[in-house]
LOSEFI-554014 format. One record per residue (C-alpha): residue number from 0; residue in one letter; z, x, y. Coordinates in pm, 1 decimal, padded with zeros to 6 digits. Layout:
BEGIN
@vofi->NUM, semar->A, c3->Z, c1->X, c2->Y $
...
//
This chain:
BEGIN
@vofi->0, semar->X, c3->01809.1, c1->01261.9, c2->-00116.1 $
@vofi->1, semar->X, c3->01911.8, c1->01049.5, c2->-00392.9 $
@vofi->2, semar->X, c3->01818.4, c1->01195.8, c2->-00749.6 $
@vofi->3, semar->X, c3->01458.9, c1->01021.6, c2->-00818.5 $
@vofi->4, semar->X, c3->01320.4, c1->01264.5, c2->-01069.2 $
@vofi->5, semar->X, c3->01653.3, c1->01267.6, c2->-01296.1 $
@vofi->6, semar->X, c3->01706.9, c1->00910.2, c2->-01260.7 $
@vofi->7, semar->X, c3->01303.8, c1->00805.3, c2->-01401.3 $
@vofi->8, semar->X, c3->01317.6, c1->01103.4, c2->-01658.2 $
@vofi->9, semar->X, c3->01680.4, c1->00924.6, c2->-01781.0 $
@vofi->10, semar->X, c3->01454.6, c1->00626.8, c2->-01805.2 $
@vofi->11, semar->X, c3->01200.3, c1->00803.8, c2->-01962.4 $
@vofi->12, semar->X, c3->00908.9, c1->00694.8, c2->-01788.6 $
@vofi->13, semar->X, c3->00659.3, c1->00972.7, c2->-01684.4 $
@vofi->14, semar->X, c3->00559.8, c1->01073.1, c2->-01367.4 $
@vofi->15, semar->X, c3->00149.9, c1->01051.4, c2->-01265.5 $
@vofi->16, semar->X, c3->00188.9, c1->01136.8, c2->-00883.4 $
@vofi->17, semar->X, c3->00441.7, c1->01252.9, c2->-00625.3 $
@vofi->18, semar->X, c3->00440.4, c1->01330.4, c2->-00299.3 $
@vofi->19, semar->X, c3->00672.0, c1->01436.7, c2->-00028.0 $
@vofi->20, semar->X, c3->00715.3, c1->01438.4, c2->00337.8 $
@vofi->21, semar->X, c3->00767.4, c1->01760.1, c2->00582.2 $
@vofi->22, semar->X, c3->01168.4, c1->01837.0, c2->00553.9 $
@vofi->23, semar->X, c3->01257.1, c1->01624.4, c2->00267.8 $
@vofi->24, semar->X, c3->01298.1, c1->01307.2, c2->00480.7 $
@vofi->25, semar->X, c3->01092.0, c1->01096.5, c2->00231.9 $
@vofi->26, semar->X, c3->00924.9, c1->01144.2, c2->-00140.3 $
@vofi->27, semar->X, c3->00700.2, c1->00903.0, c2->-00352.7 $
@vofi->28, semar->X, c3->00641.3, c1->00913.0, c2->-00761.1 $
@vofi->29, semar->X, c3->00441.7, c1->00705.9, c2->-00893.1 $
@vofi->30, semar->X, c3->00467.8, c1->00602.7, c2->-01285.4 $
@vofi->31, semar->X, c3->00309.9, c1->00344.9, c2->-01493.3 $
@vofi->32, semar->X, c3->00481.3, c1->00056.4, c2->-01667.4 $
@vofi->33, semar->X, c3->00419.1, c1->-00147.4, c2->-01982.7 $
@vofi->34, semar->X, c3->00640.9, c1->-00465.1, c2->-02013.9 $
@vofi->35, semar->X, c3->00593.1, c1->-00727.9, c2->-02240.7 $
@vofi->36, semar->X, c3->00362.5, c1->-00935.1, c2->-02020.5 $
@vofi->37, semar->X, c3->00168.2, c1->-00666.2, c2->-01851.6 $
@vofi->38, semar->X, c3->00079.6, c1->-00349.1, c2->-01949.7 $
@vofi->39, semar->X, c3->-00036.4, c1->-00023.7, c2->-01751.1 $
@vofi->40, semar->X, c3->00169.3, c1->-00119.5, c2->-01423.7 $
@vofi->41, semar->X, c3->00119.8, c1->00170.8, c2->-01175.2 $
@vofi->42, semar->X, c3->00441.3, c1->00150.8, c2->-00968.8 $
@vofi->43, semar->X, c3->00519.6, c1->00358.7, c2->-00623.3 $
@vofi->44, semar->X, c3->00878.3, c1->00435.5, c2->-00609.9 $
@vofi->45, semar->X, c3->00947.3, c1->00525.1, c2->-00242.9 $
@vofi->46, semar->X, c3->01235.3, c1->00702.7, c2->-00088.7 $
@vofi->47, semar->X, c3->01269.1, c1->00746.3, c2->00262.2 $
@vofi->48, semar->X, c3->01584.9, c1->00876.4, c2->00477.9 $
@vofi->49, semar->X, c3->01727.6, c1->00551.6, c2->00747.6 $
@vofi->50, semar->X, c3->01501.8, c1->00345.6, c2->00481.6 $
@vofi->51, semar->X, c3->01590.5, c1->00346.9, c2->00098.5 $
@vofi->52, semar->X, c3->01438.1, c1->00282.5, c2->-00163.3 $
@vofi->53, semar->X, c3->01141.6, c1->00112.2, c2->-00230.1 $
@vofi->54, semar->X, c3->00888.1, c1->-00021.7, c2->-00526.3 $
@vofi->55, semar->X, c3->00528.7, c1->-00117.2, c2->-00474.2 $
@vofi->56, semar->X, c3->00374.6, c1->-00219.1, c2->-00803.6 $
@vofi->57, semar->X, c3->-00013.9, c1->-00291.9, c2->-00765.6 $
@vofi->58, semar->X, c3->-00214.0, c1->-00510.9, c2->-00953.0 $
@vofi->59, semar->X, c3->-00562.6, c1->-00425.9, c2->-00823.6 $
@vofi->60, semar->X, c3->-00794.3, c1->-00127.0, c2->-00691.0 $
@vofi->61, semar->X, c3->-00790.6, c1->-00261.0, c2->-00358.9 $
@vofi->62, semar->X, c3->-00376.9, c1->-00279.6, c2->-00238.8 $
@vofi->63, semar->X, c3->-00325.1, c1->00026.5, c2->-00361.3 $
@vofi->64, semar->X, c3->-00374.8, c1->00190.5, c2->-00051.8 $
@vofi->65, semar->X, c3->-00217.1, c1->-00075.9, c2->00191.4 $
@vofi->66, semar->X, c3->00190.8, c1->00018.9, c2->00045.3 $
@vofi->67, semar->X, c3->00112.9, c1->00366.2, c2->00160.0 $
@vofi->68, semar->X, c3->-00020.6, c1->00311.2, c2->00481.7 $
@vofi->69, semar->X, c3->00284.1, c1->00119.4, c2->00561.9 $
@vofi->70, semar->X, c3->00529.1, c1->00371.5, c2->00446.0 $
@vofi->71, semar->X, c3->00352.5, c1->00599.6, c2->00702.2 $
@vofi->72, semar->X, c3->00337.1, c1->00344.4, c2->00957.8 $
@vofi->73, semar->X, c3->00701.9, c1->00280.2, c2->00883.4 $
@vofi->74, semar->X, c3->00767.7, c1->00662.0, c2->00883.4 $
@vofi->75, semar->X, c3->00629.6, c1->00722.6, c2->01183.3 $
@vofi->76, semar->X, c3->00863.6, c1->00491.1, c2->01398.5 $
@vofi->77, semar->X, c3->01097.0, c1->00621.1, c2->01233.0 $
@vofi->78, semar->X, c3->01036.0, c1->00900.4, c2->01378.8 $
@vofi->79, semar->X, c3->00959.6, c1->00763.8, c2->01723.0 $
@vofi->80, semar->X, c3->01265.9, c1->00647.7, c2->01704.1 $
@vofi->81, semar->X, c3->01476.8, c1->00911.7, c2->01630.2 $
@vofi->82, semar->X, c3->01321.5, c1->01098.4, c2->01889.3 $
@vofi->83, semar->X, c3->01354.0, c1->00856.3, c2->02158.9 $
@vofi->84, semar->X, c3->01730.2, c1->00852.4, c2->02102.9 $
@vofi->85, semar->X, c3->01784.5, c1->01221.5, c2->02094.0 $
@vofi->86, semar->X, c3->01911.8, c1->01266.4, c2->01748.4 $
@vofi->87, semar->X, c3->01770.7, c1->01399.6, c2->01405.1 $
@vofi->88, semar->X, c3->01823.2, c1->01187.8, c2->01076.3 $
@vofi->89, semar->X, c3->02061.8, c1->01328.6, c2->00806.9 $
@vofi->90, semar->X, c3->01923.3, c1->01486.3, c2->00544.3 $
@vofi->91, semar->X, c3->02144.0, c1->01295.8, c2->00290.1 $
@vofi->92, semar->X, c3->02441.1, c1->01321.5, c2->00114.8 $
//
């Protein structure tokens, strides 16, 4: 599992939410952003094992729930997957 928390504290952006899944195969933070053009960004930063990393950054109420219903969606055939083939995913480096 790459080093999320380290990495966004280094950056020194705070964390509003986290979550994790079941055996550390995938964690979410989410922070909020303020650039020059936009400011109070809420941004999911996902990591899940067999996936990487991703970013969702919403800009309204209303797709803020779509980004996570795809990262379980996505985990779930992940899953699926690695059961259907008889193996378990690493747990990282």
């Amino acid at each position: 599992m790459p080093p999320i928390d380290a990495w966004l504290e280094e950056l020194g952006l705070a964390v509003v939410g986290r979550g994790a899944a079941p055996l550390g195969l995938a964690l979410s933070r989410d922070v909020i952003l303020d650039g020059e053009r936009r400011f109070d960004l809420r941004v999911t930063i996902a990591w899940a094992a067999g996936m990487g990393l991703h970013l969702w950054a919403y800009y309204g109420p209303d797709g803020m729930e779509l980004p996570r219903r795809t990262l379980l969606s996505l985990l779930a055939a992940n899953r699926r997957s690695s059961v259907r083939r008889g193996s378990s995913m690493p747990s990282g480096p």
